[in-house]
Wavefront OBJ file of the C-alpha trace (Angstrom):
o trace
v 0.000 0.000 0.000
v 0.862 3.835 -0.943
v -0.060 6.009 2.671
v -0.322 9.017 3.226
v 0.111 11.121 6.668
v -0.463 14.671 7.319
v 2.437 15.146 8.889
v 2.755 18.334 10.144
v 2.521 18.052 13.300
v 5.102 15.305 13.258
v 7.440 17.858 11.899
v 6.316 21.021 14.545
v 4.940 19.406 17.900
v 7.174 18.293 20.309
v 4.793 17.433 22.459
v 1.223 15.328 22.224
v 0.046 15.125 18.846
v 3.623 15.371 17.370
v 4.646 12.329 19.370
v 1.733 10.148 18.417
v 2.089 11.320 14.669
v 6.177 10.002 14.775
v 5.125 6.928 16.668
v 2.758 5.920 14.133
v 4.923 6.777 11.376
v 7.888 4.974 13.319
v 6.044 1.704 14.223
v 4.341 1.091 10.618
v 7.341 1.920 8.834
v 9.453 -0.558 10.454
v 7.090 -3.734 11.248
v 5.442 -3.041 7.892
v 8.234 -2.208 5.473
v 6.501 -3.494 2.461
v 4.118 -0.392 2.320
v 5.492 2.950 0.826
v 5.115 5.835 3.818
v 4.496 9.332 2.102
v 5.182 12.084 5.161
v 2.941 15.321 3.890
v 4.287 18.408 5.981
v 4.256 22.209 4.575
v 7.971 23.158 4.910
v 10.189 20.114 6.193
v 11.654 21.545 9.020
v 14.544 19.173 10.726
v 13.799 17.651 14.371
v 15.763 15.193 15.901
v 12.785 13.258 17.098
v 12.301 12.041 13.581
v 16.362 10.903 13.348
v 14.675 6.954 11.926
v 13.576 8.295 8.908
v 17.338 8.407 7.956
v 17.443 4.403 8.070
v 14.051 3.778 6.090
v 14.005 3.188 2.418
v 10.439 3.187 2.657
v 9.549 6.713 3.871
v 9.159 9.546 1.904
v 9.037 13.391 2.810
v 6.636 16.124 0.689
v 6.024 19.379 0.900
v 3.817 21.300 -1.836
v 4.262 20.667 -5.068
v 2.951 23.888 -6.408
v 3.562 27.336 -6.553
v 0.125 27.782 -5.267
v 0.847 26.010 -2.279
v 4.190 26.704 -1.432
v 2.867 30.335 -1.042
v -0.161 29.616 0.595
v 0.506 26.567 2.562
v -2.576 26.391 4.753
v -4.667 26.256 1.722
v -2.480 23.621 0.623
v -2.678 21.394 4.010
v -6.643 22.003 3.874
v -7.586 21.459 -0.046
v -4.934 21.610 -2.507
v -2.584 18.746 -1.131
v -5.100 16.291 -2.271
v -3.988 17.072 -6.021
v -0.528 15.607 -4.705
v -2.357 13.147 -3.006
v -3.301 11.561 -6.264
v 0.025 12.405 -8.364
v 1.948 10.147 -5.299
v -1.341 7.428 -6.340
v -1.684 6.936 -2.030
v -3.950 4.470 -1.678
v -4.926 5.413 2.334
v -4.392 8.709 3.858
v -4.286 8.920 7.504
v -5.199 12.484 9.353
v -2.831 12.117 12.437
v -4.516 14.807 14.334
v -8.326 15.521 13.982
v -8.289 16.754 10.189
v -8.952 15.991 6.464
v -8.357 17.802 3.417
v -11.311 19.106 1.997
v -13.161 17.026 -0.768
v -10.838 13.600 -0.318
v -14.075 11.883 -0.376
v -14.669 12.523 -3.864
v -11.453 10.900 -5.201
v -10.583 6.912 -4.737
v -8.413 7.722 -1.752
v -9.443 6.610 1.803
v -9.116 8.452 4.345
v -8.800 7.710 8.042
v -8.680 10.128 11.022
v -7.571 9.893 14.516
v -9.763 12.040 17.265
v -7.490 12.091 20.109
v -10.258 13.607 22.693
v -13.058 16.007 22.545
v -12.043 17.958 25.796
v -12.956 21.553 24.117
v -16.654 20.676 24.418
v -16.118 18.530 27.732
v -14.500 21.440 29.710
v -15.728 24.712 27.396
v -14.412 27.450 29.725
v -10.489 26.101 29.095
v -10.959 27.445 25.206
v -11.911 30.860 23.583
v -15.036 30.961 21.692
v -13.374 31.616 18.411
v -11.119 28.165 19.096
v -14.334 25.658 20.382
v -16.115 26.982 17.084
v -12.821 25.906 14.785
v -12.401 22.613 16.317
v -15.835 21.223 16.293
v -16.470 22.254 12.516
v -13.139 20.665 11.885
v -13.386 17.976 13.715
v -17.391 17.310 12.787
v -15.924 17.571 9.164
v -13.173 15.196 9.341
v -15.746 12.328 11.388
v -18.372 12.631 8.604
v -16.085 12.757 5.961
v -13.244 9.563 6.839
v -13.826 6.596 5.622
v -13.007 5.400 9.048
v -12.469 7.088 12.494
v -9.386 6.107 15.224
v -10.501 7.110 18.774
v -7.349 6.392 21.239
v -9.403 4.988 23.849
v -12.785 3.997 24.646
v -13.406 7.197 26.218
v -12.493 9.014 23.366
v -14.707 7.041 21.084
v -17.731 7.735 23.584
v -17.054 11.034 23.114
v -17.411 10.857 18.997
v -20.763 9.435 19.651
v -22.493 11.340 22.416
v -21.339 15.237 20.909
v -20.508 14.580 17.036
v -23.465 11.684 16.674
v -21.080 9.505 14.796
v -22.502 5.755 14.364
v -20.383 3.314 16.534
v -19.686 1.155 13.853
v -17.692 3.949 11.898
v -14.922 4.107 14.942
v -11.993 1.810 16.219
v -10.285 1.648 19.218
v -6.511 1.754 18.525
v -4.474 2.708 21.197
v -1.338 4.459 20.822
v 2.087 3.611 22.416
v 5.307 5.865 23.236
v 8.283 6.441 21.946
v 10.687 3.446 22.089
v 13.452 5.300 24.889
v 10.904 4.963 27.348
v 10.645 0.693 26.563
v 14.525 0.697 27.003
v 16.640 0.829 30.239
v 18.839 3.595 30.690
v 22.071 2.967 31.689
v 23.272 4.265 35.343
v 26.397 5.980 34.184
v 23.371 8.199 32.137
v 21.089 8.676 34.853
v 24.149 9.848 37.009
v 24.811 12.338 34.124
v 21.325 13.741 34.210
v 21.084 14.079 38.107
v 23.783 15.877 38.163
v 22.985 18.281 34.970
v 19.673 19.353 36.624
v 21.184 18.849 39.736
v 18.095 16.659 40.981
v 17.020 15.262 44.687
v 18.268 11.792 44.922
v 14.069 10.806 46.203
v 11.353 12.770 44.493
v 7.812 12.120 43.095
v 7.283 13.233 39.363
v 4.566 14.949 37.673
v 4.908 15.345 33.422
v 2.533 17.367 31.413
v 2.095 20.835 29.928
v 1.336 23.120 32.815
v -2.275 23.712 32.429
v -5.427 24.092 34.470
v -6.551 20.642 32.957
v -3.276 18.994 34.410
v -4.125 19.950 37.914
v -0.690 20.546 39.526
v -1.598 23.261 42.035
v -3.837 20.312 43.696
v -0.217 17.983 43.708
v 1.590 21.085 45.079
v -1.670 21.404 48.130
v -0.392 17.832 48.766
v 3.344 18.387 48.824
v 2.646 21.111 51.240
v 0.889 18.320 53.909
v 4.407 16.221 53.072
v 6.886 18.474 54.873
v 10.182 16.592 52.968
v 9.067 15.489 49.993
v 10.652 16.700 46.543
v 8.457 16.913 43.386
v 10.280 17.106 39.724
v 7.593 19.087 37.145
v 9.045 18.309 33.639
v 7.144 19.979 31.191
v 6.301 23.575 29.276
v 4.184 26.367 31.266
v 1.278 28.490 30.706
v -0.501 31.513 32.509
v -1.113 28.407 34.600
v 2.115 28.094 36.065
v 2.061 31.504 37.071
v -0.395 30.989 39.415
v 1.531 27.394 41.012
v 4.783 29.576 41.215
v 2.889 31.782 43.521
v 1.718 29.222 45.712
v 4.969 27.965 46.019
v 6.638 31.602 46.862
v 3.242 31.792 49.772
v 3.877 28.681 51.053
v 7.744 28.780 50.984
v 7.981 25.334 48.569
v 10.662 26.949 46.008
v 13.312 24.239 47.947
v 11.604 21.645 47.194
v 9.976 22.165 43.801
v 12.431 21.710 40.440
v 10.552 22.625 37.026
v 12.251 21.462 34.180
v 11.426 21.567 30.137
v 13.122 20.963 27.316
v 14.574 18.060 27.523
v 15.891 15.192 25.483
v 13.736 12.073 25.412
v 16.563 9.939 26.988
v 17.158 12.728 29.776
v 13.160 12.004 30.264
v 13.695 8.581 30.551
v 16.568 8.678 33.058
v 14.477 10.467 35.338
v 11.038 8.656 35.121
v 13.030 5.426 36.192
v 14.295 7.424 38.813
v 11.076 8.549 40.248
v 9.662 7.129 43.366
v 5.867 7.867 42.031
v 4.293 9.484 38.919
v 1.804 11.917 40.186
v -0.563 12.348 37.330
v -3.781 13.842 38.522
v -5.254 15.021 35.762
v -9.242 16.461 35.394
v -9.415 14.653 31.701
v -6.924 13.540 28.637
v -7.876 11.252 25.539
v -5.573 8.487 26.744
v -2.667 9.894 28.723
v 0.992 9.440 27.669
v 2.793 10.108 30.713
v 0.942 6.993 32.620
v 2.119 4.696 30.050
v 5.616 5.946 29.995
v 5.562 5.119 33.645
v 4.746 1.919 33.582
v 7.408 1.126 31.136
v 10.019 2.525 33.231
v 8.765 0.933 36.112
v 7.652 3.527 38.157
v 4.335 3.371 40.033
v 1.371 5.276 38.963
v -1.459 7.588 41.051
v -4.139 8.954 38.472
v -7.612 10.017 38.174
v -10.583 8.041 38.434
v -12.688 8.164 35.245
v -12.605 9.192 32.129
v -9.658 7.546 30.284
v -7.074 6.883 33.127
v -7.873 3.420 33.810
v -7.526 2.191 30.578
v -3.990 3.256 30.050
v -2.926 2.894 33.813
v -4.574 -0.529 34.217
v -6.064 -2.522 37.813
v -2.826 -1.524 39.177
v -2.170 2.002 39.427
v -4.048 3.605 42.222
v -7.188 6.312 41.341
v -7.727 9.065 43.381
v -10.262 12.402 43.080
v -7.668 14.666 41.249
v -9.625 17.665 43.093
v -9.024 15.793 46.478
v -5.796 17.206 48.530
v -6.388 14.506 50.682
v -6.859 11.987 49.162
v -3.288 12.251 46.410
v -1.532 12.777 49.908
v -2.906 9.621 51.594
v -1.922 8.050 48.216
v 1.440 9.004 48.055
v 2.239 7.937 51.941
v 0.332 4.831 51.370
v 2.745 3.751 47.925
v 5.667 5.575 50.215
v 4.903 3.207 53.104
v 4.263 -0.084 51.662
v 7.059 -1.662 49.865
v 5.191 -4.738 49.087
v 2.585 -2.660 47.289
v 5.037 -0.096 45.389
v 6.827 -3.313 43.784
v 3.484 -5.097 42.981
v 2.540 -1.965 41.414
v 5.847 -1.866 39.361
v 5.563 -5.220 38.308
v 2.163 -5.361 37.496
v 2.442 -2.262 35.823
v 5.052 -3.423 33.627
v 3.567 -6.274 32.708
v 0.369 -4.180 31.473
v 2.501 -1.682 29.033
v 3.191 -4.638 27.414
v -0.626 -4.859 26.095
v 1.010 -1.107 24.097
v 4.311 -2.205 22.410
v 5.538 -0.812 18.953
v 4.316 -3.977 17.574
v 1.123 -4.397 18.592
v 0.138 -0.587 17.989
v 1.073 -1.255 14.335
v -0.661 -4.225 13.744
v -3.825 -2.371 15.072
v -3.067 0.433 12.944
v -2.461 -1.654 10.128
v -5.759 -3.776 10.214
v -7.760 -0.328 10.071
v -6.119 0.231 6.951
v -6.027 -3.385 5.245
v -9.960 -3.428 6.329
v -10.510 -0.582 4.111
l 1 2 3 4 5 6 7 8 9 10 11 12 13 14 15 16 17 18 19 20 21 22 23 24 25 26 27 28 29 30 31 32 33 34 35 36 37 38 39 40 41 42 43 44 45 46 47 48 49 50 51 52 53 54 55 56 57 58 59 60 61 62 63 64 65 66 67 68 69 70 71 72 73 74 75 76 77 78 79 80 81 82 83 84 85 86 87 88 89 90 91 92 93 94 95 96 97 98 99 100 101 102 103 104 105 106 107 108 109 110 111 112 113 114 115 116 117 118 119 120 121 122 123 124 125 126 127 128 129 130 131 132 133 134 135 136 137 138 139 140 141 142 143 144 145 146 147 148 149 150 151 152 153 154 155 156 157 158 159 160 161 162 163 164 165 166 167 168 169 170 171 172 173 174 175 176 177 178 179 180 181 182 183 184 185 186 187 188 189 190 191 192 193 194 195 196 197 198 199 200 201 202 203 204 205 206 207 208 209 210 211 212 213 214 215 216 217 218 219 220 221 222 223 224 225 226 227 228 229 230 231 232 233 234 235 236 237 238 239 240 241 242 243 244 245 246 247 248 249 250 251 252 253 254 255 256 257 258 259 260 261 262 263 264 265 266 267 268 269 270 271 272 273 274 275 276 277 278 279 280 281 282 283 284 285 286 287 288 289 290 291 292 293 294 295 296 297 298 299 300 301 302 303 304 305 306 307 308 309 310 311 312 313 314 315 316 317 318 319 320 321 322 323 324 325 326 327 328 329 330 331 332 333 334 335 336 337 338 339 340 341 342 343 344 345 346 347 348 349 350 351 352 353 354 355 356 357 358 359 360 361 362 363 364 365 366 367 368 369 370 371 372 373
């Protein structure tokens, strides 16, 4: 098969959808080599995150072919790529992040989209107006539109149904995975590196997300206040959001035992979520939630949200808490702290369960959807 990604985001995120677009790309191009990968991006710009494309024959990079759409290349990512579409003959073309180009449906391409969640009409008051009205005509667009729909997790696909009245039938469950570093040991000599770089506590619980209203860290940092030593590593970019935690840390004199961190490379990442004595991850609502599977890879336990998502990515052994409850995240914490029978049952366990999300089972999954069509 000839597919097709929009692959911008691939290119430009570093973050969410830019690591589920190069995981997908990564996975299918190396346990199915015999397909021909065509990566559609507006201006190839270089990122060391997509390094593996170097070593596969069977992956190819475009930008616009045009004049047209070199000049105007959101018209080309909306309409005009599908012309190039049909000069590279792609058989499937996969919308990595909640779009399609307009009128696909009228050529002998199919098209499949991924909706990672639908948390601008779940939680309205985190988006502007002018942003909730965007996404839900392009997502609404895209569902009617694809040939077939990829929801990450159940919750996702629940979602699709209830607000965009997509028939069940129409949507698959495929969840994703994460990137390979965090399936790999790291050695100790790196790990020592690292602490020392960011100059790190030797016993800390870790907390990974963009810092966001949605990601709920002021709530961790309530907690770290009722756990006069502990140490709490925040890896991850900040919004106004983190304006507001920084001043409850200043009020409540935390700035010794708070490190924020961003910017790092995946490895680095790695080193320090094998590190971690817990991965805090209380969260109001995500699509599937990254961070909890690259936990249990690196063997770290896991305290999440009840609800929504969580459970199907964390699995019977992390432990759920309210993620608006100071109390209970603190009981949590001493309780995993405490009980060193637990805290390895919940490693092992947990490892065991990422297993269910390995590169090779996420692109079998992906591949069915598109042999099926």
């Amino acid at each position: 098969m000839r597919i097709g990604f929009d692959a911008k985001r691939a290119f430009f995120n570093s973050t969410g959808l830019g690591n589920y677009s190069r995981d997908s790309i990564r996975v299918l191009s190396k346990h199915f080599p015999l397909n021909q990968y065509f990566l559609y991006t507006p201006k190839a710009k270089e990122n060391i995150r997509l390094s593996f494309l170097q070593n596969r024959e069977n992956t190819f990079v475009r930008t616009p072919f045009s004049f047209l759409g070199n000049l105007f290349k959101n018209y080309w990512r909306t309409s005009d790529i599908v012309k190039d579409l049909q000069q590279d003959e792609i058989d499937i073309f996969h919308g990595l992040s909640h779009e399609l180009p307009l009128a696909i449906e009228k050529t002998n391409i199919k098209s499949v989209v991924t909706i990672h969640d639908l948390i601008f009409i779940r939680y309205p008051h985190l988006f502007s107006a002018i942003d909730r009205k965007i996404y839900l005509k392009k997502f609404q667009s895209a569902c009617n539109r694809a040939d077939k729909i990829i929801a990450i997790s159940q919750q996702t696909k629940s979602d699709i149904i209830e607000f965009l009245k997509i028939e069940a039938t129409k949507i698959e469950v495929v969840y994703q995975g994460c990137n390979k570093v965090f399936q790999s040991s790291i050695s100790e000599e790196k790990i020592i590196e690292v602490f020392k770089k960011y100059k790190l506590p030797q016993n800390f619980l870790l907390n990974v997300g963009t810092i966001e209203e949605r990601k709920n860290l002021l709530t961790i940092l309530k907690s770290i206040k009722e756990l006069p030593t502990q140490q709490l590593v925040v890896i991850g970019k900040g919004t106004d959001y983190k304006n507001k935690c920084q001043k409850y840390i200043s009020d409540n004199n935390l700035q010794n035992r708070i490190t924020f961190l961003s910017g790092l490379e995946l490895e680095e990442m790695a080193a320090i979520y094998q590190k971690a004595e817990i991965m805090i991850y209380p969260s109001v609502f995500e699509g599937f939630g990254i961070p909890i599977l690259e936990s249990l890879f690196c063997k770290t336990p896991v305290i999440t949200s009840k609800g929504g998502c969580f459970s199907e990515t964390g699995g019977n052994h992390s432990i759920y808490i309210n993620p608006l409850s100071v109390s209970e995240i603190t009981a949590a914490i001493t309780t995993v702290k405490s009980d060193s029978k637990l805290r390895q049952q919940m490693i092992e366990e947990g490892y065991k369960y990422s297993q269910n999300f390995t590169d090779e089972k996420v692109a079998q999954n992906l591949h069915k959807i598109y042999t099926s069509l």
